[in-house]
C-alpha positions in Angstrom: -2.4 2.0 17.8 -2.8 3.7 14.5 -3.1 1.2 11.6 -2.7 2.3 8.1 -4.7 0.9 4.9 -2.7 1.5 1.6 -5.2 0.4 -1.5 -6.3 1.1 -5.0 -9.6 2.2 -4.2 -12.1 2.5 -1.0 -15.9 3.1 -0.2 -17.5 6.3 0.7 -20.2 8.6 0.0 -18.2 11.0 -2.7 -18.4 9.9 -6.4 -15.5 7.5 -7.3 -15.4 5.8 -3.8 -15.9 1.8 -4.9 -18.9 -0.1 -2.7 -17.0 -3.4 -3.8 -16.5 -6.6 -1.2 -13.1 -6.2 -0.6 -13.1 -2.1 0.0 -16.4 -2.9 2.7 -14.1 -5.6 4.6 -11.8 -3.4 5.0 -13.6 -0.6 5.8 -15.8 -2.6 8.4 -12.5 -4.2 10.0 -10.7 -0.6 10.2 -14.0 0.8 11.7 -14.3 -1.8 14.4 -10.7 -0.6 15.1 -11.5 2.9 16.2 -14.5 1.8 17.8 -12.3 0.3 20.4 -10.0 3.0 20.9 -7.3 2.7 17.7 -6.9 5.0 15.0 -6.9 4.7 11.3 -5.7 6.0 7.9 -6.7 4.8 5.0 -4.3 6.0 1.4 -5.4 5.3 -1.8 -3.7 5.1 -5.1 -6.3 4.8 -7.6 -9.2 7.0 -6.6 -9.3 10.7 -6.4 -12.2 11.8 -5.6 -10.8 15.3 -5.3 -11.0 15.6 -1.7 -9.9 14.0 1.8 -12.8 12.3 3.7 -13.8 10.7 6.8 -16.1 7.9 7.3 -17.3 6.3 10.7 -13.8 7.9 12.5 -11.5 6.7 9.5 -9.4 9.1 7.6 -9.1 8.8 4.2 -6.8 10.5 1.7 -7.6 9.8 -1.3 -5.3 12.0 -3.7 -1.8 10.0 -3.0 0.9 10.1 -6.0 1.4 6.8 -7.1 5.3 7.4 -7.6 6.7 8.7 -4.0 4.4 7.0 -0.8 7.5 8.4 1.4 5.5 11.1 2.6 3.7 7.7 4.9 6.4 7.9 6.8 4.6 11.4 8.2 2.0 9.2 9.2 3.5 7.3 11.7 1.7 4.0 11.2 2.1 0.9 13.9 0.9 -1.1 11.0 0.2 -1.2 7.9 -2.7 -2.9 6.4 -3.3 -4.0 2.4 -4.6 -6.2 -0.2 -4.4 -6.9 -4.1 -2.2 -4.5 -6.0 -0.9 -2.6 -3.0 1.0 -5.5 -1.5 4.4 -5.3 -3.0 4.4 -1.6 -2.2 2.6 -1.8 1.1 4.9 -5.0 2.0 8.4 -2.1 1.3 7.1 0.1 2.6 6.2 -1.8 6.3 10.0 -2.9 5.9 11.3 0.7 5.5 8.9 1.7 8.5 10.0 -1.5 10.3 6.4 -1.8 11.3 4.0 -5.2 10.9 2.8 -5.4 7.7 -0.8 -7.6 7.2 -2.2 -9.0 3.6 -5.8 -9.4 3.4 -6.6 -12.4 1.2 -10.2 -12.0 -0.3 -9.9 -15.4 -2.8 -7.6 -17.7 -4.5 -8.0 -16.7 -8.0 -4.9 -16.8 -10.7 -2.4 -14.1 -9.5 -3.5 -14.1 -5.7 -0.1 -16.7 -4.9 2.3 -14.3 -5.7 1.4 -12.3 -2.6 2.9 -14.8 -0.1 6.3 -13.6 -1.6 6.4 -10.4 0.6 7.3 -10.0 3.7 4.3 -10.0 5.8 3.6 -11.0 9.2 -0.2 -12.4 9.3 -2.4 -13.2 6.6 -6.1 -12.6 7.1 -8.4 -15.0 4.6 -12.0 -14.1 3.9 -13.3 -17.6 4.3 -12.0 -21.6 5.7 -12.2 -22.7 2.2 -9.8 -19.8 0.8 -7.5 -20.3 3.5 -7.8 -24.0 3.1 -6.4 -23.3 -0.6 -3.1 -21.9 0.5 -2.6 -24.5 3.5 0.8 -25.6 1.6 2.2 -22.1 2.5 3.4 -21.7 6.2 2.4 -18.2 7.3 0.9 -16.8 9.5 -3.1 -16.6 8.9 -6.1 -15.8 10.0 -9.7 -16.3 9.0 -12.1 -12.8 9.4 -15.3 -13.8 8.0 -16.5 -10.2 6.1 -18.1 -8.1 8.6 -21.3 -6.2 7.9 -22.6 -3.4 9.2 -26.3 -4.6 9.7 -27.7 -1.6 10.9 -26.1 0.0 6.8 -28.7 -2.9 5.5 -31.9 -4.3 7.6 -34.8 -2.6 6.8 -38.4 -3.9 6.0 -38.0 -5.9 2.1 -40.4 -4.6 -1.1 -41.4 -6.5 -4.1 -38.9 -6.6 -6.4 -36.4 -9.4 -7.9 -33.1 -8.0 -8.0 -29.3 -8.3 -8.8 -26.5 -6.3 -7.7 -23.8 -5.8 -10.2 -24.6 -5.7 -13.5 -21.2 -7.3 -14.9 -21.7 -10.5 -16.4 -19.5 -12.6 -14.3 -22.0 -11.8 -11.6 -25.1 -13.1 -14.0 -26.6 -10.0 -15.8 -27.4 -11.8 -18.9 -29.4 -14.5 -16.4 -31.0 -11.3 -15.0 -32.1 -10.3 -18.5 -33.0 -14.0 -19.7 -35.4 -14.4 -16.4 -37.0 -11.3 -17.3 -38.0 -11.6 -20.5 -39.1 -15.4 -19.6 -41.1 -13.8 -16.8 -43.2 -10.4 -17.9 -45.1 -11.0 -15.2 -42.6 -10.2 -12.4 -40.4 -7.0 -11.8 -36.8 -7.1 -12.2 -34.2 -4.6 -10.4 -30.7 -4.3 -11.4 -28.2 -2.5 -9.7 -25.2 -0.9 -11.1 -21.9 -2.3 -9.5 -18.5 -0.5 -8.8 -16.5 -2.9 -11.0 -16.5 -4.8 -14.4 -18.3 -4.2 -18.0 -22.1 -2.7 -16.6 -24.6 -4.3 -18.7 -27.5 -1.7 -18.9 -30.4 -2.8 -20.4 -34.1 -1.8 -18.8 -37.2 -2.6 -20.0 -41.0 -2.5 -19.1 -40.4 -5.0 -16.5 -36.4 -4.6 -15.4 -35.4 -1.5 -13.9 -31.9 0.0 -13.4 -30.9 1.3 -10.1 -27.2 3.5 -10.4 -24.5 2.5 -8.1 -25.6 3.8 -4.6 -24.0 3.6 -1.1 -27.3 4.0 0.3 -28.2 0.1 -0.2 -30.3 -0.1 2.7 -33.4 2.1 0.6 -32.8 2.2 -2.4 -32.1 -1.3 -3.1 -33.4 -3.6 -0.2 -36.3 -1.9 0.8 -37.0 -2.2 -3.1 -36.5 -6.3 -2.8 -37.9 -9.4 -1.8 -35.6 -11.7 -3.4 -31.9 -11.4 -4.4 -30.4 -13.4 -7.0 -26.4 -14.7 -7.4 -26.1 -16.3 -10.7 -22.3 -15.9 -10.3 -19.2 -17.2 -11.9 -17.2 -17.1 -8.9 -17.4 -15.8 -5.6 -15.1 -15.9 -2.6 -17.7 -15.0 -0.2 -20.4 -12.8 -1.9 -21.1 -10.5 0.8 -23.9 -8.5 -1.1 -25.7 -12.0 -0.1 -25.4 -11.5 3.7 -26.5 -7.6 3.1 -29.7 -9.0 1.7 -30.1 -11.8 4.5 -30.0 -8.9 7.3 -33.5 -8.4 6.2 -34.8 -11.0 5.8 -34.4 -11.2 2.2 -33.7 -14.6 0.6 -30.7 -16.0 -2.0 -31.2 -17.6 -4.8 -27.5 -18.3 -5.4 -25.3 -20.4 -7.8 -23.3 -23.0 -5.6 -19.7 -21.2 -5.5 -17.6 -22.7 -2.6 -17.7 -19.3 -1.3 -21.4 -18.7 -1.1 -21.9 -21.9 -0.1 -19.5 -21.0 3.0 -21.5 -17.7 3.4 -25.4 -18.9 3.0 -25.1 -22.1 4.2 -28.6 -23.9 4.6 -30.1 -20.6 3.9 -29.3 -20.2 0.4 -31.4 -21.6 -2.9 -28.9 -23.1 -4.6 -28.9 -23.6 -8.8 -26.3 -24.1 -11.1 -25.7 -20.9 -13.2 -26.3 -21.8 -16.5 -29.8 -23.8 -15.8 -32.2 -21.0 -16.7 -35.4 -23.3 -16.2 -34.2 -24.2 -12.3 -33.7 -20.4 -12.0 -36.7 -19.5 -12.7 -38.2 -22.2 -10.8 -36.4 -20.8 -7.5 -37.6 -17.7 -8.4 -41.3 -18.6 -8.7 -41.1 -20.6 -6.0 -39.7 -17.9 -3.4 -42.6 -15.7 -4.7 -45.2 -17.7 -2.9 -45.6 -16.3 0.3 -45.8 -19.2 2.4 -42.2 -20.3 0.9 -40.9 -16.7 1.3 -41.9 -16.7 4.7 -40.3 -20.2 5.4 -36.8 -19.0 3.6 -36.8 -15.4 4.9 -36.8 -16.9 8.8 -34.1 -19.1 7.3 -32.3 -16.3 6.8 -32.6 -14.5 9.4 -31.5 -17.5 11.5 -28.3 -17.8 9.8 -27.6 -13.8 10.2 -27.5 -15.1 13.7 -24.9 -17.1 13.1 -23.1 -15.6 11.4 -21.9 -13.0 14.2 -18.2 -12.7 13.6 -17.6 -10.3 17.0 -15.1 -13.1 18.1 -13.1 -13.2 14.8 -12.9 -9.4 15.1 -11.8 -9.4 18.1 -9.1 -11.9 17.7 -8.0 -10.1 14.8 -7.6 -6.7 16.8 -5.5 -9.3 19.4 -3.2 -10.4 16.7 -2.3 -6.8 15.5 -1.8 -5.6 19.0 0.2 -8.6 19.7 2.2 -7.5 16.1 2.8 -4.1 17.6 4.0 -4.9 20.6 6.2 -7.6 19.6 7.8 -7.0 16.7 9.8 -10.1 16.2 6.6 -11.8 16.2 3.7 -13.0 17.6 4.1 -14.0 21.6 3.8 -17.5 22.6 -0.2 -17.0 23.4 -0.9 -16.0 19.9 1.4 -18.3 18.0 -0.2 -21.1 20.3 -3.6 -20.6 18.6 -2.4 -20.7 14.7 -4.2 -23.1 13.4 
């Protein structure tokens, strides 16, 4: 089966590629794909990078013009996999292929509802609570928990009190407070592949530049990560962290909430005293010891193998039978 991702923008190790959360779940999803025998293309429409790739056995090509995708049809896809901008065009283009088309559904934000007006034959939602959102439509869906790639992220933690993504929807301005109410304690902030970065180092905050290498030069740099975010579907940079241990501190988004469960430190964003609090607190090494098995535990449960799996079942189902899922799959729609 050879699937075919059409975004805006994907990860990699050339300058450009996007480390975001939706790029990595797709990336981690089309990876487990060839690592049971399928194939996969990925096409972007945003990113040059001035150059083809591939990454763990998936092709990517990143110089696409915008204006004529018909070349795809070269491609041969079985399927064709997409999310946000891409639908409409990935949703014609399955139609003119007469292949499956899939959505990937990574929240419930303003502008996410319109997608259910293509044709597409499965839904996959990153969480229970996004597909909970859209129970009034009904599609076909799926829930695939984001994968990760734990062996890209466990390593032994360091020292450091850190945020990834220096936008201020994710908190950098609660980074920033923190450390100027805490000289004592060192600071790392990690530039993000999307948003406004707010750069501002000091003696006791340093700036780490957008790396795809997160495994040493961010958590082998951190002993706790902090989430001070607006909103979060899932927040999957939290899960990273927790494959080493490393514990959350985490404003209570029904996303991360779904994601950290009982091992996250929950505080409400704008409550700078109860941040720093947490923070203190987690610095103690009896407590960080307590919350970094915590973590660990829920890593464990975490496993999403099954999901996967199922997932792969209902595209192979899609393949084989166009006209839609057989009576085994359609049986376990929930």
């Amino acid at each position: 089966m050879h699937i075919l991702f059409l975004g805006h923008f994907y990860v990699g190790d050339k300058p450009g590629c996007v480390w975001a959360g939706s790029e990595t779940m797709a990336h981690t999803m089309l990876a487990y794909a060839v690592s049971h025998g399928h194939t996969a293309t990925v096409v972007t429409t945003s990113q040059d990078v001035g150059c083809d790739y591939d990454l763990d056995g998936v092709r990517v090509l990143t110089r696409a013009r915008k204006d004529d995708l018909s070349w795809i049809a070269g491609l041969k896809p079985d399927v064709i996999l997409t999310h946000h901008q891409e639908t409409a065009r990935a949703a014609k283009l399955a139609l003119q292929l007469k292949v499956p088309c899939i959505q990937i559904l990574h929240n419930e934000r303003p502008g996410t509802e319109h997608y259910f007006q293509w044709t597409t034959d499965l839904f996959v939602m990153n969480t229970e609570w996004v597909k909970d959102s859209y129970s009034r439509f009904n599609r076909n869906k799926l829930v695939v928990h984001p994968p990760v790639d734990g062996s890209r992220h466990k390593t032994t933690p360091g020292d450091l009190v850190t945020l990834v993504n220096l936008n201020e929807h994710k908190g950098s301005q609660v980074l920033y407070q923190l450390a100027r109410r805490m000289p004592d304690v060192k600071f790392l902030g990690v530039e993000g592949g999307h948003g406004t970065q707010i750069m501002a180092p000091s003696d006791n905050v340093e700036i780490q530049r957008q790396t795809s290498d997160m495994k040493n030069d961010v958590w082998a740099r951190t002993k706790v990560l902090l989430m001070p975010s607006i909103y979060e579907s899932y927040g999957l940079v939290g899960i990273e962290a927790m494959h080493s241990g490393i514990p959350v501190i985490a404003a209570p988004t029904p996303g991360l909430k779904e994601s950290l469960g009982a091992a996250g430190t929950f505080v409400d964003r704008d409550d700078l005293d109860g941040w720093e609090k947490a923070v203190r607190d987690l610095l103690k090494p009896a407590r960080w010891r307590s919350q970094s098995a915590k973590a660990k535990k829920r890593i464990r449960e975490l496993d999403n193998t099954d999901e996967l799996d199922t997932f792969l079942e209902y595209v192979e189902a899609l393949v084989t039978d166009r006209a839609g899922f057989p009576a085994w799959v359609r049986g376990r729609q929930s």
